[in-house]
LOBA-619136 format. One record per residue (C-alpha): residue number from 0; residue in one letter; x, y, z. Coordinates in Angstrom, 3 decimals, padded with zeros to 6 digits. Layout:
BEGIN
(NUM A (X Y Z))
...
END
This chain:
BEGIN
(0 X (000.000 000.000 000.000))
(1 X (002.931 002.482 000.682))
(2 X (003.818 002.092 -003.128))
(3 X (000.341 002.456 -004.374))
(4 X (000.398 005.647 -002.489))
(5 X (003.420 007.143 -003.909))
(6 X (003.242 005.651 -007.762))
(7 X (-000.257 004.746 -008.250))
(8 X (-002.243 006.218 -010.554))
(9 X (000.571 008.317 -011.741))
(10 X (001.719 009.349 -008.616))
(11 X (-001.860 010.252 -007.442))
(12 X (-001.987 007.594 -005.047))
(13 X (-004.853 004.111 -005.415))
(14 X (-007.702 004.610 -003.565))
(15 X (-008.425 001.767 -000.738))
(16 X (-011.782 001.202 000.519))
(17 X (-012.924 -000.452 003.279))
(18 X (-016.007 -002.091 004.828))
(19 X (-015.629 -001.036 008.883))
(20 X (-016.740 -004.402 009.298))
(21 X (-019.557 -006.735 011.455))
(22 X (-018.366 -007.707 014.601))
(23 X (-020.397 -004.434 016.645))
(24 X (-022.589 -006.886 018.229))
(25 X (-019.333 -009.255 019.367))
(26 X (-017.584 -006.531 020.913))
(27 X (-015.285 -006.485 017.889))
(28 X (-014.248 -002.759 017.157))
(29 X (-013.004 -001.526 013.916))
(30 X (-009.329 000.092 014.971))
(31 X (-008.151 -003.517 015.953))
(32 X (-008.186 -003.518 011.886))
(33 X (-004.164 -002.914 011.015))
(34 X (-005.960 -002.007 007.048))
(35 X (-008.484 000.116 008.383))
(36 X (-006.326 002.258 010.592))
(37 X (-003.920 003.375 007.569))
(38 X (-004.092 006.351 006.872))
(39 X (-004.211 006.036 003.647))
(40 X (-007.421 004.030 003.386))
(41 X (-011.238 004.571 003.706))
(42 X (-012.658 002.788 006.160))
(43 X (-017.199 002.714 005.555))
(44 X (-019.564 001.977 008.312))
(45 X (-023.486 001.861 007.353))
(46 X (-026.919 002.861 007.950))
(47 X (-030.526 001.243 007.514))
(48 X (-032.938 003.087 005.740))
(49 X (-034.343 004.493 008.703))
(50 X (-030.797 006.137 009.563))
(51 X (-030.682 003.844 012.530))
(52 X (-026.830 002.195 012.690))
(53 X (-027.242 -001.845 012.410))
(54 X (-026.521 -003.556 015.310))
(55 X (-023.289 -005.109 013.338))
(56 X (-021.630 -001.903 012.131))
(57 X (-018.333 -001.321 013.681))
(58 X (-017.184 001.724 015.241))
(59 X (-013.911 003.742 015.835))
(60 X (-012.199 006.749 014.555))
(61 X (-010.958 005.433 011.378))
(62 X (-014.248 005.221 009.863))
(63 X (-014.904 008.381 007.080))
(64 X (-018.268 007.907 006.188))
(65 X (-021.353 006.425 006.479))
(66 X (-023.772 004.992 003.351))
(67 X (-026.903 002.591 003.302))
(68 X (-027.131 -000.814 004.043))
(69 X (-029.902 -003.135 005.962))
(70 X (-029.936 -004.923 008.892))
(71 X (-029.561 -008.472 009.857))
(72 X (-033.720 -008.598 009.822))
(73 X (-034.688 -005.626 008.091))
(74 X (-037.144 -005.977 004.954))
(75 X (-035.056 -003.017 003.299))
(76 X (-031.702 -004.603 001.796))
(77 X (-029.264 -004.199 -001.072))
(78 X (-030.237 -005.083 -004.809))
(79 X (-027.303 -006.170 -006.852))
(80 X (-026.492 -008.925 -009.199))
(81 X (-025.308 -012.178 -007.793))
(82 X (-023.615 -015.911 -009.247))
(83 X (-025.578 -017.693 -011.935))
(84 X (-026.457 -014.751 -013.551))
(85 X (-029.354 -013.855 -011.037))
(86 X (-030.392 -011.126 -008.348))
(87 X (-030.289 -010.297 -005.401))
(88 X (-032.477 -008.179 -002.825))
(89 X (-030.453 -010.028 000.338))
(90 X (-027.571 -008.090 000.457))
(91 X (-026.071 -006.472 003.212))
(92 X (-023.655 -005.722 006.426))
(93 X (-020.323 -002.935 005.630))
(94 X (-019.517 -004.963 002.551))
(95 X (-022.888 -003.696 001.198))
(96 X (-021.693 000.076 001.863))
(97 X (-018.174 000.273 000.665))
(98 X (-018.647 -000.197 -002.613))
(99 X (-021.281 002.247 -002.747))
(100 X (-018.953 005.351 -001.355))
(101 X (-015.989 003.473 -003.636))
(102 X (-018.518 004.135 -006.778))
(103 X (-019.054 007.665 -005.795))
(104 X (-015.105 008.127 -005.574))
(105 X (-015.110 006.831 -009.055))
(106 X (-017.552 009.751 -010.378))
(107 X (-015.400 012.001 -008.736))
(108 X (-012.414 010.672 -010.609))
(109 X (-014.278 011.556 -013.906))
(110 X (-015.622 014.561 -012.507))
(111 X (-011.531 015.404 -011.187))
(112 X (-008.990 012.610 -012.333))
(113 X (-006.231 014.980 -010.348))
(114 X (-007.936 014.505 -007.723))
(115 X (-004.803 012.275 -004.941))
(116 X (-005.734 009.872 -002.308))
(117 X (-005.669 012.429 000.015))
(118 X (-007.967 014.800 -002.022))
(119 X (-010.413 011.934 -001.969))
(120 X (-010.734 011.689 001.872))
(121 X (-010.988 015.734 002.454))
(122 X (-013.988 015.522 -000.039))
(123 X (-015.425 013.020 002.322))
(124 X (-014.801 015.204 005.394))
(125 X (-016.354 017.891 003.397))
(126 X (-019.464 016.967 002.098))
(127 X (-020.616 013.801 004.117))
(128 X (-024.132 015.047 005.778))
(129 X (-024.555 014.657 009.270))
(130 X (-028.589 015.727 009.440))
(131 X (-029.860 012.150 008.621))
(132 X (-027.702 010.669 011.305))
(133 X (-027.304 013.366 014.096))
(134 X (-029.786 011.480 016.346))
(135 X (-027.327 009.728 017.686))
(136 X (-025.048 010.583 020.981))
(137 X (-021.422 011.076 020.723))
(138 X (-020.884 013.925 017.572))
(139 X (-018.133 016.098 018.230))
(140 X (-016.379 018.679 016.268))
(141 X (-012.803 018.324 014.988))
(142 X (-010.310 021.501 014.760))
(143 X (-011.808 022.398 011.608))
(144 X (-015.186 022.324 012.844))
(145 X (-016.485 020.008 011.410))
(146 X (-019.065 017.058 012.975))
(147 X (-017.016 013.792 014.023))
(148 X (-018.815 010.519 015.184))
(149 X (-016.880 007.556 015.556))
(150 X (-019.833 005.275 013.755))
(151 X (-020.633 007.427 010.871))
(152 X (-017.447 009.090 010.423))
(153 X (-018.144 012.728 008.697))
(154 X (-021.583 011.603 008.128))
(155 X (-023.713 010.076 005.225))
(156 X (-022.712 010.283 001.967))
(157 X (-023.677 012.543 -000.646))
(158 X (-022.786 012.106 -003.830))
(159 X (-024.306 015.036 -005.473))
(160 X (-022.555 017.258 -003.078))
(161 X (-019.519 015.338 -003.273))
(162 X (-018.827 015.500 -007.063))
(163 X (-019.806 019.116 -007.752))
(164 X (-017.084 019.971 -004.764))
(165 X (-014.709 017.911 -006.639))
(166 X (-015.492 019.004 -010.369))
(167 X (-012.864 022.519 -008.819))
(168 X (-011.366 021.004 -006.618))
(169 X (-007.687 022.397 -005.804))
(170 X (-005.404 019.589 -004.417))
(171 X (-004.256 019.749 -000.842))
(172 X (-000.613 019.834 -000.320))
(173 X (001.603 016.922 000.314))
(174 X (001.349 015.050 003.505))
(175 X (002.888 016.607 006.246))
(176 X (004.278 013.958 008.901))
(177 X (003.776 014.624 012.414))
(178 X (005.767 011.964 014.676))
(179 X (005.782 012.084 018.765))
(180 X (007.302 009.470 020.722))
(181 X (004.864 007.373 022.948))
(182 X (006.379 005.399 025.831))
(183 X (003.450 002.886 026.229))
(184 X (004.968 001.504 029.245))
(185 X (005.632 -002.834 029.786))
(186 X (003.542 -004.414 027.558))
(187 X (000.576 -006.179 028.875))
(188 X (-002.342 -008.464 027.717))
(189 X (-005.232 -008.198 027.956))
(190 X (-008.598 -009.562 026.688))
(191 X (-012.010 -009.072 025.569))
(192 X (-013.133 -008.696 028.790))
(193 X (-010.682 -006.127 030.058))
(194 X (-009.109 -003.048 028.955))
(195 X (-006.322 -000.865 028.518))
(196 X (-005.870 003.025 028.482))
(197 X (-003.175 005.423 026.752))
(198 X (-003.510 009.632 027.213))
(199 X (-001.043 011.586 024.965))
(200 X (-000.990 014.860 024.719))
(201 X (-000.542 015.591 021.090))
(202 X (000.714 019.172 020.109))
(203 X (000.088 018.695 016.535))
(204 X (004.212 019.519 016.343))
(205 X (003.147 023.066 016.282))
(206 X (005.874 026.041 015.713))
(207 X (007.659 023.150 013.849))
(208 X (008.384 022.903 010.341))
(209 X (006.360 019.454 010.087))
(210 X (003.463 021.652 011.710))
(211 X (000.092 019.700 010.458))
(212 X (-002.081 022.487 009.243))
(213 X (-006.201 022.311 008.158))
(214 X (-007.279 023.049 004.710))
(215 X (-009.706 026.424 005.570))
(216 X (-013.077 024.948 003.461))
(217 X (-016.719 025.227 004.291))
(218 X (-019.396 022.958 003.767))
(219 X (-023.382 022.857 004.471))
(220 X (-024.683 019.319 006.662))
(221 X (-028.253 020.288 006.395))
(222 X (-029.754 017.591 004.112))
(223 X (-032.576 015.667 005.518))
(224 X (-032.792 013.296 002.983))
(225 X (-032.043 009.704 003.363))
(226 X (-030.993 009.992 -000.083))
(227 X (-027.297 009.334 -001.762))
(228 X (-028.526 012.168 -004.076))
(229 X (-026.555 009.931 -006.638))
(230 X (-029.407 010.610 -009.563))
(231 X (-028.519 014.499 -010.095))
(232 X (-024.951 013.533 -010.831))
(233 X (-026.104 011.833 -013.687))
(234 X (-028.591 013.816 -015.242))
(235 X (-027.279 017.338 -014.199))
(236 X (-023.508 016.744 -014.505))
(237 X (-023.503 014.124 -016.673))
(238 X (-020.860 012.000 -014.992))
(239 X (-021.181 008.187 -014.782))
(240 X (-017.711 006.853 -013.957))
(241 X (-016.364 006.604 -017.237))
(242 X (-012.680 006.338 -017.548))
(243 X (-012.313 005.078 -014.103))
(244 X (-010.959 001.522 -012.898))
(245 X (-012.397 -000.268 -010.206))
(246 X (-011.085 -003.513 -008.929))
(247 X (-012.801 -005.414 -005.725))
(248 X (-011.042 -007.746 -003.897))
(249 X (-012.944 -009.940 -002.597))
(250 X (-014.004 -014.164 -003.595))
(251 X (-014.354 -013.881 -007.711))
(252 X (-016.829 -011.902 -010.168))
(253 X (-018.914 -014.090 -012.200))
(254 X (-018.249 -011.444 -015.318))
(255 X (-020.114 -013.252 -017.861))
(256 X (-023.692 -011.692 -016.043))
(257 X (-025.755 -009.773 -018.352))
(258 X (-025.562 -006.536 -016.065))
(259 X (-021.628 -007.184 -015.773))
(260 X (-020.628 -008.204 -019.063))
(261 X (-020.162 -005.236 -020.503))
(262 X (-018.136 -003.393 -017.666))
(263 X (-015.965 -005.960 -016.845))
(264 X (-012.192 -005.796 -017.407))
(265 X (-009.811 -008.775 -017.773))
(266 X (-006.952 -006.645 -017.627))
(267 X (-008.167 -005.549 -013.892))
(268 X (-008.293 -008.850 -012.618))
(269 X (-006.173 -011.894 -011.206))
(270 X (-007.051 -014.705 -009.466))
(271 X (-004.053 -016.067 -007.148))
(272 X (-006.050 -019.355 -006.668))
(273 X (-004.553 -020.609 -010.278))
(274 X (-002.070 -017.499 -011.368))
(275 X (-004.900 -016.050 -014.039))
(276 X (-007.129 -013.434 -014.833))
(277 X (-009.947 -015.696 -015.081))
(278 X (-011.505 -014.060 -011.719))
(279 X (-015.058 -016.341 -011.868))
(280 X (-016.552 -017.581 -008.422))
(281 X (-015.765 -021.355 -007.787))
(282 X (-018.691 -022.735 -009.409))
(283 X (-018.685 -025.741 -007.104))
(284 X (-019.188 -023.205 -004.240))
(285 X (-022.428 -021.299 -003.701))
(286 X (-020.704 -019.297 -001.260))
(287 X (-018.558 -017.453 -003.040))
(288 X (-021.156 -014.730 -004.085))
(289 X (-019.579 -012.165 -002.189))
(290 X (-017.754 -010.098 -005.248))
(291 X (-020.266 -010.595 -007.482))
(292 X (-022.885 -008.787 -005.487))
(293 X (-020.270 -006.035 -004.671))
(294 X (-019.234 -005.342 -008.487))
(295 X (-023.029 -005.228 -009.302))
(296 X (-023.254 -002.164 -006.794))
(297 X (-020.902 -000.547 -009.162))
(298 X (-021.682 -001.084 -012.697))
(299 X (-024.782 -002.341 -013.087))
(300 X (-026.003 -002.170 -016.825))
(301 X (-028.524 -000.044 -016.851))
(302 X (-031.678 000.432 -018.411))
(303 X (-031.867 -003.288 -019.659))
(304 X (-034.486 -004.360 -017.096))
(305 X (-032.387 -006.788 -015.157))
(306 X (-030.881 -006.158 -011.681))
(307 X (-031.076 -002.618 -011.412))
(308 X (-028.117 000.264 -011.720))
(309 X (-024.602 000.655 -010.482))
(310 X (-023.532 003.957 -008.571))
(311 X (-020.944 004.104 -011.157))
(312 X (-022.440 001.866 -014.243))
(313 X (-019.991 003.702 -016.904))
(314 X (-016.856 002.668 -015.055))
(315 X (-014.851 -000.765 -015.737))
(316 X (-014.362 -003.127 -012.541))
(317 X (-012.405 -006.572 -012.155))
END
């Protein structure tokens, strides 16, 4: 990931997202996660429909934003294609959100392709809206002002917002590197059951020439939609992903499905099972349904009465 950073995409850095994952209800909590605590990835928790977090969406302070998903029992799930060239209306938990905010990335990209990895999560910060989910204890506001919650990150996605901020967007400087040393004492363990506690005081290495400084930008939370407002981006700006890569790691995509056919990108893919591009689902496996459902979130074919429509149907996964 360090060198996808630095030389992907031209030196604009690959951008990593990431489902917060489902453990909430075990206890499980999402900084434990050595991916999701990068700072160079995009960690997603989720919402139902109702705005309500489900009872298996991890928190913690990596997570950036928040976008729909259903609940273990909820009538209200994801649509998206699945193996053996079917649908789906069963899928859910963070997986189901990820590629949602990934697809809205990917407009962005054709909306800004300058845009850097580090562009990408400032756009978050700055357009995420925190009216549909403010119900909730625990907001607080960062040094810029802006609304923080540890299980919706900025707030809920909006995509609308989100690509018309980055359509002139100026690119944020360079990382600046901030480094204090922390003497965390003898190492102990410690389990489920118990905890440990750290206090640092953390000067931001003011007066110092690795000072970390806050891009001075204002944005509006006052939707009260539960919307993605994904439709305007289409049909005001015009922008449906085109020219933009996506590839999803996850269990296979079965790319010869009528809504996936024509989106899908060999040269995207590899399956380390047998050293090939051939990334297809063991068919011997009803299990492994997992990418499938994910890449039809993205590039759904649409208007061909099958599935439905991916957030970013112009745009070529593997």
């Amino acid at each position: 990931m360090d060198h996808d950073k630095t030389v992907g995409r031209k030196g604009k850095g690959v951008l990593y997202v990431f489902s917060a994952g489902n453990g909430r209800v075990r206890g499980d909590n999402c900084a434990a996660d050595g991916y999701l605590n990068r700072i160079d990835t995009i960690a997603i928790a989720c919402v139902r429909a109702d705005g309500e977090p489900p009872l298996y969406s991890e928190a913690c302070n990596a997570v950036m934003a928040t976008a729909y998903s259903g609940g273990n029992t909820d009538p209200i799930k994801i649509i998206t294609t699945d193996i053996f060239g079917t649908c789906t209306c069963e899928h859910t938990g963070t997986s189901a959100a990820s590629p949602f905010v990934a697809g809205v990335l990917a407009l962005a990209l054709e909306a800004n392709p300058g845009l850097t990895w580090r562009d990408a999560q400032h756009l978050l910060a700055w357009s995420c809206d925190v009216a549909p989910v403010s119900h909730s204890a625990g907001w607080e506001r960062n040094a810029r002002k802006l609304w923080y919650h540890p299980a919706y990150g900025f707030g809920l996605i909006n995509a609308f917002k989100l690509v018309s901020l980055a359509k002139g967007w100026t690119n944020v400087p360079p990382q600046a590197k901030c480094e204090i040393p922390v003497d965390v004492g003898t190492v102990t363990d410690f389990s489920k059951a118990s905890s440990w506690k750290q206090s640092v005081n953390v000067t931001a290495c003011s007066g110092t020439a690795d000072e970390v400084k806050f891009q001075d930008c204002r944005s509006s939370n006052t939707s009260t939609r539960i919307d993605f407002n994904v439709v305007p981006v289409y049909q005001e700006l015009n922008i449906t992903g085109r020219g933009v890569n996506i590839i999803v790691l996850d269990d296979g995509i079965d790319y010869g499905h009528e809504d996936l056919a024509a989106s899908f990108s060999p040269d995207l893919s590899y399956n380390f099972n047998n050293d090939t591009n051939d990334c297809r689902p063991r068919s011997s496996d009803s299990r492994n349904k997992h990418g499938t459902r994910c890449a039809g979130q993205l590039v759904m074919k649409p208007n061909n009465s099958k599935c439905g429509v991916g957030i970013c149907y112009g745009a070529k996964v593997g």
